[in-house]
GUKEMI-696521 format. One line per field, with one value per residue (C-alpha): residue number from 1; residue in three letters; x, y, z. Coordinates in steps of 0.5 Angstrom, whole numbers, plus 500, padded with zeros to 3 digits. Example, Ala and Ser with C-alpha at 12.3 -4.5 7.8 and 13.67 -1.06 7.14 Angstrom:
# residues 2
num: (1,2)
residu: (Ala,Ser)
c1: (525,527)
c2: (491,498)
c3: (516,514)
END
This chain:
# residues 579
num: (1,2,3,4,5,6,7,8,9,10,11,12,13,14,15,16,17,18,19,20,21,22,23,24,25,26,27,28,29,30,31,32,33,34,35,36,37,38,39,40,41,42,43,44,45,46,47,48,49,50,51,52,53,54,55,56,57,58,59,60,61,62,63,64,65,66,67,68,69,70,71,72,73,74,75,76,77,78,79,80,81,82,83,84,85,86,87,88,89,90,91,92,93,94,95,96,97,98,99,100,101,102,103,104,105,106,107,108,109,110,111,112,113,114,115,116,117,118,119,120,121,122,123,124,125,126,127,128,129,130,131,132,133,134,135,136,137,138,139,140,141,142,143,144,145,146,147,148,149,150,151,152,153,154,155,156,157,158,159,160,161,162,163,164,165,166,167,168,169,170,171,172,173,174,175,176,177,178,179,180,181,182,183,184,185,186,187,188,189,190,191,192,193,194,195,196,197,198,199,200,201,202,203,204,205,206,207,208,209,210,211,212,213,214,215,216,217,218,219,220,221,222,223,224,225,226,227,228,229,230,231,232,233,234,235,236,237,238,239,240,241,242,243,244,245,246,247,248,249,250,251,252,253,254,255,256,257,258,259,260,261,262,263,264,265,266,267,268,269,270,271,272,273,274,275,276,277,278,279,280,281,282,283,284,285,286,287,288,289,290,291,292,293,294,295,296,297,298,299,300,301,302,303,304,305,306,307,308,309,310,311,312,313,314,315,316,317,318,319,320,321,322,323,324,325,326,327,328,329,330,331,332,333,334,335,336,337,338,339,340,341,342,343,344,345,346,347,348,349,350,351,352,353,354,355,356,357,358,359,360,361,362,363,364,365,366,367,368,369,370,371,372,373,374,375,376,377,378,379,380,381,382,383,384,385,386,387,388,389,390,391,392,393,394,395,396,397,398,399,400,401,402,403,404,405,406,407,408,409,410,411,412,413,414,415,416,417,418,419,420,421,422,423,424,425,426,427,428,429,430,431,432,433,434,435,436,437,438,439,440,441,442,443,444,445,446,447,448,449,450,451,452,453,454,455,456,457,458,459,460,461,462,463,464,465,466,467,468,469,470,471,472,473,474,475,476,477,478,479,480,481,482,483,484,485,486,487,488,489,490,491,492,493,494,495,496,497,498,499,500,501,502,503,504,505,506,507,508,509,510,511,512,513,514,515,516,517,518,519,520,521,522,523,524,525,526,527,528,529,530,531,532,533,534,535,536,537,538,539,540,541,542,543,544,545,546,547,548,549,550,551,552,553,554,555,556,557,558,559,560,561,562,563,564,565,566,567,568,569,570,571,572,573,574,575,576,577,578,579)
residu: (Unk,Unk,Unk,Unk,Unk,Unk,Unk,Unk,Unk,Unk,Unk,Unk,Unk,Unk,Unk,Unk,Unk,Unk,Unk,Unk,Unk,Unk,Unk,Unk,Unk,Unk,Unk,Unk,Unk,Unk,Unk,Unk,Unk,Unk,Unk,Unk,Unk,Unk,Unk,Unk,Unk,Unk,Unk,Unk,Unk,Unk,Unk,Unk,Unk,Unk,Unk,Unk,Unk,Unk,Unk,Unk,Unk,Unk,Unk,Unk,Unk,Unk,Unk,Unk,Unk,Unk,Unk,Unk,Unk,Unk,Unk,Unk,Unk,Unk,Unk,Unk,Unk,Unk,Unk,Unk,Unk,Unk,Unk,Unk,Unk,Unk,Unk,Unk,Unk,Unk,Unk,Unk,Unk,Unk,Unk,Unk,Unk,Unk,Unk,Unk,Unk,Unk,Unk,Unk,Unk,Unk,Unk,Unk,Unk,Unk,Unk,Unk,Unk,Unk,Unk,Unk,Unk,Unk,Unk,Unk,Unk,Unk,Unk,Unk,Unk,Unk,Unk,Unk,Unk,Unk,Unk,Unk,Unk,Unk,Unk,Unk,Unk,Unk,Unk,Unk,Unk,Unk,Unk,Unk,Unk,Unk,Unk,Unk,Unk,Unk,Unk,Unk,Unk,Unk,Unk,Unk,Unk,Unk,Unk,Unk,Unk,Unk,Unk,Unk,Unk,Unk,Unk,Unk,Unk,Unk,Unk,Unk,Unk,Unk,Unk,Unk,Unk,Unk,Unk,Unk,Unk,Unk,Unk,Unk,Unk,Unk,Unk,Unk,Unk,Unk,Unk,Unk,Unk,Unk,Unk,Unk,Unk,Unk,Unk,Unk,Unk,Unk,Unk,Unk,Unk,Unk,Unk,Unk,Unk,Unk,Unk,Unk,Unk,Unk,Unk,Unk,Unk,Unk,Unk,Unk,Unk,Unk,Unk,Unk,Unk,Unk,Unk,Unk,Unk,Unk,Unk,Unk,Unk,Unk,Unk,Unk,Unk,Unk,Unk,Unk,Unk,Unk,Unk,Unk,Unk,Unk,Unk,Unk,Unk,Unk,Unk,Unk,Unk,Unk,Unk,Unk,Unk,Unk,Unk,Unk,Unk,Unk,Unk,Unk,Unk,Unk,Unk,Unk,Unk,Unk,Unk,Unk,Unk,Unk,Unk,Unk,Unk,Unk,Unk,Unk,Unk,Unk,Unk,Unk,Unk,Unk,Unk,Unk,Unk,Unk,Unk,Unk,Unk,Unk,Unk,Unk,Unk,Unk,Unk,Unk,Unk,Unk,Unk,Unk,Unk,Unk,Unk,Unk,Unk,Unk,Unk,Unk,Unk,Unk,Unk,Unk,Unk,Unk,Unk,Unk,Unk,Unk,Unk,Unk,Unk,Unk,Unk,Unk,Unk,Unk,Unk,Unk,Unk,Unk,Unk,Unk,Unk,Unk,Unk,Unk,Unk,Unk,Unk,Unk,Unk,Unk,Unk,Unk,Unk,Unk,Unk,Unk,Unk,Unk,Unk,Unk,Unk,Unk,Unk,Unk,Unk,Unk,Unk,Unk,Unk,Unk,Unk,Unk,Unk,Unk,Unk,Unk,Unk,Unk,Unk,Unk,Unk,Unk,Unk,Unk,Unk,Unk,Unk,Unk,Unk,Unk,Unk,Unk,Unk,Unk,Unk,Unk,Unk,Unk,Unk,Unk,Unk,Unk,Unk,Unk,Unk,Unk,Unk,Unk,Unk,Unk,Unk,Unk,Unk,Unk,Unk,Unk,Unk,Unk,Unk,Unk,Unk,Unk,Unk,Unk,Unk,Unk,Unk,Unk,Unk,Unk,Unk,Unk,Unk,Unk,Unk,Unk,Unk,Unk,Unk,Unk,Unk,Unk,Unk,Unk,Unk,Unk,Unk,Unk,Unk,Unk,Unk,Unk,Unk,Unk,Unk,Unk,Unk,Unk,Unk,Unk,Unk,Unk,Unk,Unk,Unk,Unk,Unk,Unk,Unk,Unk,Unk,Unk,Unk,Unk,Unk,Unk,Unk,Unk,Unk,Unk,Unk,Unk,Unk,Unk,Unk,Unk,Unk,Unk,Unk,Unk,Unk,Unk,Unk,Unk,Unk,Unk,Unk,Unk,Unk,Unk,Unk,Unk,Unk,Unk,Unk,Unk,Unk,Unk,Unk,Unk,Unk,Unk,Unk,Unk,Unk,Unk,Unk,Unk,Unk,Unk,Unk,Unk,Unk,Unk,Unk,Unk,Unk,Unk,Unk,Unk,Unk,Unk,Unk,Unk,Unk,Unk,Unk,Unk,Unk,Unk,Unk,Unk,Unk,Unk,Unk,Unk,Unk,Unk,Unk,Unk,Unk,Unk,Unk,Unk,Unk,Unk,Unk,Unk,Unk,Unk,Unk,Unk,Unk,Unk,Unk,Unk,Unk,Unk,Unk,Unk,Unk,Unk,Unk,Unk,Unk,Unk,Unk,Unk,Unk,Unk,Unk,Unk,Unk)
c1: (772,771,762,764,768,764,758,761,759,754,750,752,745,743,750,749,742,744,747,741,736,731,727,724,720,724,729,731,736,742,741,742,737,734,730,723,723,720,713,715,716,709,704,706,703,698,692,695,691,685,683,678,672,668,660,654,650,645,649,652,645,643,649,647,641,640,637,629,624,622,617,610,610,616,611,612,619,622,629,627,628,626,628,628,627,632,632,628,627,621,615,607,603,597,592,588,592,598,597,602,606,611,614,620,626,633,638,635,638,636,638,637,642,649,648,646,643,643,639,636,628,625,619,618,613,613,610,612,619,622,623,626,631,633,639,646,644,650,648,655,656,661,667,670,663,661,656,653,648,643,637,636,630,631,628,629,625,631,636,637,640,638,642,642,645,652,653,660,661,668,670,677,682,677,672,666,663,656,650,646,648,644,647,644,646,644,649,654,654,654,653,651,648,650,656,662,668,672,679,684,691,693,689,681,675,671,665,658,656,660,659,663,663,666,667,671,674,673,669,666,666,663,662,668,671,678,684,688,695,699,704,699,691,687,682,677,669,669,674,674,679,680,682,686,691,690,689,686,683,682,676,675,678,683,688,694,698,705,707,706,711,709,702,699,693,690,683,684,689,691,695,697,697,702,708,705,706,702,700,697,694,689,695,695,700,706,707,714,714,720,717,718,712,711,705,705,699,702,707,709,711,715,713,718,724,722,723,718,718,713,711,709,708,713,713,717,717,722,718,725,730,725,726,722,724,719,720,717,721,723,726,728,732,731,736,742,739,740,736,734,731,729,725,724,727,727,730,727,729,725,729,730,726,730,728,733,732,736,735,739,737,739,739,743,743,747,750,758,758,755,755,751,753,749,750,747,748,747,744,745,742,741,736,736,735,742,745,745,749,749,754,754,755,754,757,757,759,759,765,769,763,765,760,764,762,764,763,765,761,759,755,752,751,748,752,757,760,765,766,772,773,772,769,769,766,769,765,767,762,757,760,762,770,773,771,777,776,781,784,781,778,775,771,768,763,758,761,758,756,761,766,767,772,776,780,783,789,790,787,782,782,776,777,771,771,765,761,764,770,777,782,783,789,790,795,798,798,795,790,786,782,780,776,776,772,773,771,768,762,764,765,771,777,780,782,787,790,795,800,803,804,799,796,792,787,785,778,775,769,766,771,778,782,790,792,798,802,809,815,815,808,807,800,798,792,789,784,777,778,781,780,780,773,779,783,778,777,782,783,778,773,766,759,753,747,741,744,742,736,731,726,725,721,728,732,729,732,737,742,745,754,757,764,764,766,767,761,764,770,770,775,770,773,770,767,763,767,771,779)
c2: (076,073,075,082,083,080,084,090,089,094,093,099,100,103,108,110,112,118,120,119,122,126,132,133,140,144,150,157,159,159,164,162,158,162,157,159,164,162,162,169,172,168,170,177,177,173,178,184,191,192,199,202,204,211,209,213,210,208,204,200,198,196,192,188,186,180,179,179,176,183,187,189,196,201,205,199,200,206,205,204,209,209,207,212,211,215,213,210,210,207,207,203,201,198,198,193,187,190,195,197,195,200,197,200,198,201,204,203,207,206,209,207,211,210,205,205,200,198,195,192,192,192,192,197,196,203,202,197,200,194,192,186,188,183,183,187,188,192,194,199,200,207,207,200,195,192,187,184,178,177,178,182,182,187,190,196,196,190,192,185,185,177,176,169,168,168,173,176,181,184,188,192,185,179,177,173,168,164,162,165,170,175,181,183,191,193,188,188,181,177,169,164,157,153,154,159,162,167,170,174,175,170,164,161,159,154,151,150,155,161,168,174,181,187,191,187,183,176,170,163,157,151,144,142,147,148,153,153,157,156,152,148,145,147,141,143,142,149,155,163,166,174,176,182,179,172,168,163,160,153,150,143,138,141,138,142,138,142,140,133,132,135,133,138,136,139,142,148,154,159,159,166,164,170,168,161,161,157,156,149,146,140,136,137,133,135,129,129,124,122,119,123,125,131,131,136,141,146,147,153,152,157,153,158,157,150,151,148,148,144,145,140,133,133,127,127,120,117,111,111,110,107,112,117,122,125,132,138,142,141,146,143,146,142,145,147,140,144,141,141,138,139,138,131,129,122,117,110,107,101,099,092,087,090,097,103,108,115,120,128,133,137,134,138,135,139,137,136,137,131,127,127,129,129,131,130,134,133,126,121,116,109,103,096,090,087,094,100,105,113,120,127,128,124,126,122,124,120,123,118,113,114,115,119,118,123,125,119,115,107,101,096,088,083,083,087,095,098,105,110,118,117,111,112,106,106,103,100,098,099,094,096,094,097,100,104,106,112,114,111,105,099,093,089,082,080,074,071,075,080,076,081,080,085,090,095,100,107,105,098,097,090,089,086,082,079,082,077,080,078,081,086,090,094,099,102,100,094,090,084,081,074,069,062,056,049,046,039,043,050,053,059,056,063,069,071,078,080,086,089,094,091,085,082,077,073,070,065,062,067,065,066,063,065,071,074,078,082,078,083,082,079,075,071,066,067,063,067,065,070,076,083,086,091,086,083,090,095,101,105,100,102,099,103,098,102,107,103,104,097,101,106,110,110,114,120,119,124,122,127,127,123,120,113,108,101,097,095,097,095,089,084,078,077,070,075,072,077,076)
c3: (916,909,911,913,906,902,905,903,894,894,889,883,881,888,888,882,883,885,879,875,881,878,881,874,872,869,866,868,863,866,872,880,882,888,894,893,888,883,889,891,883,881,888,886,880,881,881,877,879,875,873,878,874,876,876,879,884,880,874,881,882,875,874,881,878,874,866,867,862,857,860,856,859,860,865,870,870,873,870,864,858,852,845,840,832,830,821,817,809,809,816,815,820,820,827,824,822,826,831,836,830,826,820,818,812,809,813,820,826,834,839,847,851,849,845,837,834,826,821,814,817,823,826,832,838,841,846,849,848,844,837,833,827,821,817,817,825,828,836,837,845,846,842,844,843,837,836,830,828,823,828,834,839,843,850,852,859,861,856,854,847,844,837,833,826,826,832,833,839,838,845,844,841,844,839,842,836,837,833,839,844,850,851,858,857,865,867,862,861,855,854,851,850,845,844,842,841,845,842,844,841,845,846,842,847,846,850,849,855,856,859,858,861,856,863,866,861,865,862,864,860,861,858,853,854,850,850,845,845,840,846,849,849,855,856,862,864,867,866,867,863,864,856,858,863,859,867,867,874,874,877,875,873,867,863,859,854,852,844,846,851,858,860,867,870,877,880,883,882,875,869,867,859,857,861,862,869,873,882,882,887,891,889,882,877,872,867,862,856,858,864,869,874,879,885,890,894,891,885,882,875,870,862,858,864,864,872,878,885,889,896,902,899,894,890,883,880,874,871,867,871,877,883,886,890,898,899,903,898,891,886,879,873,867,862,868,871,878,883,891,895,902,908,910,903,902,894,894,888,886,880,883,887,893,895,897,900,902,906,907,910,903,897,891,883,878,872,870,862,861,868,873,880,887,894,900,907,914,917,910,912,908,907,903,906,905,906,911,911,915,914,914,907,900,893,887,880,874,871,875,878,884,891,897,904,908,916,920,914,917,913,916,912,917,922,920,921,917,918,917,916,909,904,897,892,886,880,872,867,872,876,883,883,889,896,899,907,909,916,922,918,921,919,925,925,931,932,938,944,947,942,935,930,928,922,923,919,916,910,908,899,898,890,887,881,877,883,889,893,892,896,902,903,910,909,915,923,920,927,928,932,930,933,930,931,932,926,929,933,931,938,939,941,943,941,935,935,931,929,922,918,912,911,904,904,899,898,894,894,899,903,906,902,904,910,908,913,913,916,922,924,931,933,940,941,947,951,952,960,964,957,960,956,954,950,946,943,938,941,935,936,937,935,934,933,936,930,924,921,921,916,912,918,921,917,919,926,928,933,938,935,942,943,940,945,946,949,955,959,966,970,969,964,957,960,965,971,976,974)
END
């Protein structure tokens, strides 16, 4: 009995896990937490209806049409119209230094279907149906297009528009700025090459290569692209943006950081910048400064609620508090510090050189005021090295610094088992100083081959002090079963049984140090010979071996609910010979 007790000093730091258990991402403001919401609420916003835009059949086949080189004849080209000279101050040519060649300046205006083109001085080729324009250079699109520049060389055959110096294209709120800008009117696309900014009233683009769309509002960056909000710093090798639901498409490699306190990297997935919702996927990584880190095939974040659900291969990591929880689901709540996690969910904590692992089917953190609480529902089951344990349910709070095992809670140290209807541990100064087994409780060591040593009551208290245990009190139709051994070569001299309605026993040095029983006890000492197997077991004695994790992949087999009985209950004697 002394290595059974003695066994039963659970180190705190492996209790107490669970009250600093961490599912990390973050808050929603106070309101109940539904189980894959936040997936559903983001996956029907995800792609916001964009308007449907009449054209005829032959814009459709133009915008189809990618920008060619400019052409030298209009007539060579069907589609082509031409470009007209609406207002000149001053017109020369000249057909022989400069045929073909008008020369126009002062308040200088072209028109090429619905689009008008400004000017300080121009030079117009008429019959090639281009011309390039200088200074003050302002090509006006509609009612809601503006383009300005310093130079503009203009192609009326492709309708491709090229700006340079100081080149500002303001579409609505967004407002494209670059040296160099193309602007392919056929296809209504914009781009450039070296170098720009796109705004809008949320964010700043920046990228060497960019390419806008005034139709549809969607742009592409690439090469050091960066997003600036006044929340956070996007950092990405390739990025498409849409300016009018501000929804950024991760395509590369991205890295977002938040105010210097919340880093998340990823490949694949979108960012809707308004509502700083995000879907994340291929594995993408959410880093907090406090040292919590979260990985998973898919993860859906809320920034603003500081709330997050991760989907399929979850891993949220402490670096703090050293532990890391495996879910296929997890939801986590920051500021509420409500948390779930399902679905093969599994705590190992590294914090020392011995690891703990837990598994539950369920497991739910919240926060008392300022106290940590954890539970775990159905199929607990627990694995150290020194120390295994399983339950139907677990709950800690470090309110009082208690651990509570309920639903037939056993634990295993070596070869010894102790179970009850209920264990409580109960810690001081992050010390475990007490365990406390109610109702049905028993304490039971292997001794030695059909032979195990036995305590049994209504109720078992083992105090710890300075992590070794001290004394053992059993409360209440308090039994024994005790095997000694000879002290000169060790074999079993017999079998000691006893009967009272407590017994305390002290212990010193690891070892049983003095037994004390009430005057009213009773107790025998009988020879193994001739033992019936039903003697040498109490009547709520029961052994479960095959049930005991050996490994972290056991903890996640599940055991059909049976009756527990002893190992053996036939007529045979316990030294194998027929009485």
């Amino acid at each position: 009995m002394k290595s059974l007790l003695n066994k039963s000093n659970i180190n705190h730091r492996h209790i107490v896990i669970f009250g600093v258990l961490c599912l990390f991402i973050a808050v929603i403001h106070g309101q109940q937490i539904r189980p894959k919401q936040l997936r559903k609420e983001i996956m029907q916003n995800q792609m916001p209806a964009k308007p449907v835009k009449k054209v005829s059949r032959q814009r459709s086949i133009q915008q189809a049409q990618k920008p060619l080189v400019p052409m030298v004849n209009p007539l060579s080209n069907k589609r082509a119209t031409l470009v007209y000279l609406e207002n000149s101050e001053t017109i020369t040519y000249d057909d022989v230094l400069n045929p073909n060649v008008q020369v126009l300046k002062g308040n200088i205006r072209f028109r090429h279907d619905n689009a008008l083109m400004y000017c300080d001085s121009a030079y117009f080729f008429e019959k090639n149906n281009s011309m390039n324009a200088y200074g003050n250079v302002r090509l006006v699109q509609g009612d809601t297009l503006f383009v300005y520049g310093d130079v503009l060389y203009y192609d009326g055959n492709t309708k491709l528009a090229r700006l340079r110096h100081n080149v500002r294209m303001v579409n609505r709120k967004t407002t494209l700025v670059t040296d160099s800008l193309n602007y392919d009117r056929m296809a209504n696309l914009a781009y450039y090459y070296t170098g720009g900014q796109i705004s809008d009233p949320l964010n700043v683009l920046n990228s060497v290569w960019g390419e806008y769309s005034p139709s549809t509002n969607d742009a592409v960056f690439r090469n050091k692209v960066k997003l600036k909000n006044k929340n956070f710093v996007l950092s990405a090798d390739t990025l498409k943006y849409n300016t009018k639901s501000s929804i950024a498409n991760i395509v590369g490699p991205t890295h977002i950081l938040y105010n210097e306190e919340t880093n998340i990297y990823s490949n694949r997935g979108w960012y809707n910048t308004a509502t700083e919702r995000s879907m994340l996927l291929n594995r993408s990584r959410v880093v907090h400064k406090d040292g919590k880190t979260l990985v998973a095939d898919t993860i859906f974040y809320d920034k603003k609620q500081n709330y997050g659900e991760g989907f399929k291969k979850v891993v949220m990591t402490d670096s703090v508090q050293k532990s890391t929880l495996y879910g296929e689901y997890c939801y986590y709540s920051d500021k509420t510090k409500n948390g779930l996690a399902t679905d093969s969910a599994l705590l190992v904590d590294w914090s020392s050189k011995d690891t703990m692992s837990v598994h539950a089917d369920t497991l739910f953190t919240s926060k008392d005021s300022i106290y940590n609480v954890v539970k775990g529902y159905y199929h607990v089951r627990f694995f150290r090295n020194d120390v295994q344990g399983l339950a139907d349910s677990i709950a800690y709070s470090s309110r009082d610094s208690i651990m509570n095992l309920h639903g037939e809670p056993v634990l295993w140290a070596e070869n010894n088992q102790l179970s009850g209807d209920f264990i409580q541990a109960f810690t001081k100064n992050k010390k475990i100083n007490k365990v406390f087994i109610q109702q049905q409780a028993v304490a039971i060591q292997h001794e030695d081959s059909v032979y195990y040593n036995q305590l049994s009551g209504k109720e078992i208290i083992a105090y710890v002090d300075s992590g070794q245990l001290k004394k053992v009190n059993v409360n209440g139709n308090a039994e024994t079963i005790y095997y000694p051994r000879d002290d000169k070569d060790s074999t079993l001299v017999g079998m000691n049984k006893t009967q009272s309605s407590f017994v305390v026993m002290y212990l010193k040095n690891k070892k049983i140090d003095k037994v004390v029983l009430t005057s009213s006890s009773t107790g025998t000492m009988d020879p193994l010979l001739g033992l019936n197997t039903s003697d040498i077991y109490l009547k709520n004695f029961f052994w479960i071996e095959d049930q005991r994790p050996k490994k972290v992949k056991d903890l996640f087999s599940i055991f059909p609910k049976t009756k527990r009985f002893k190992p053996a209950t036939d007529k045979k004697s316990a030294s194998g010979k027929p009485k």
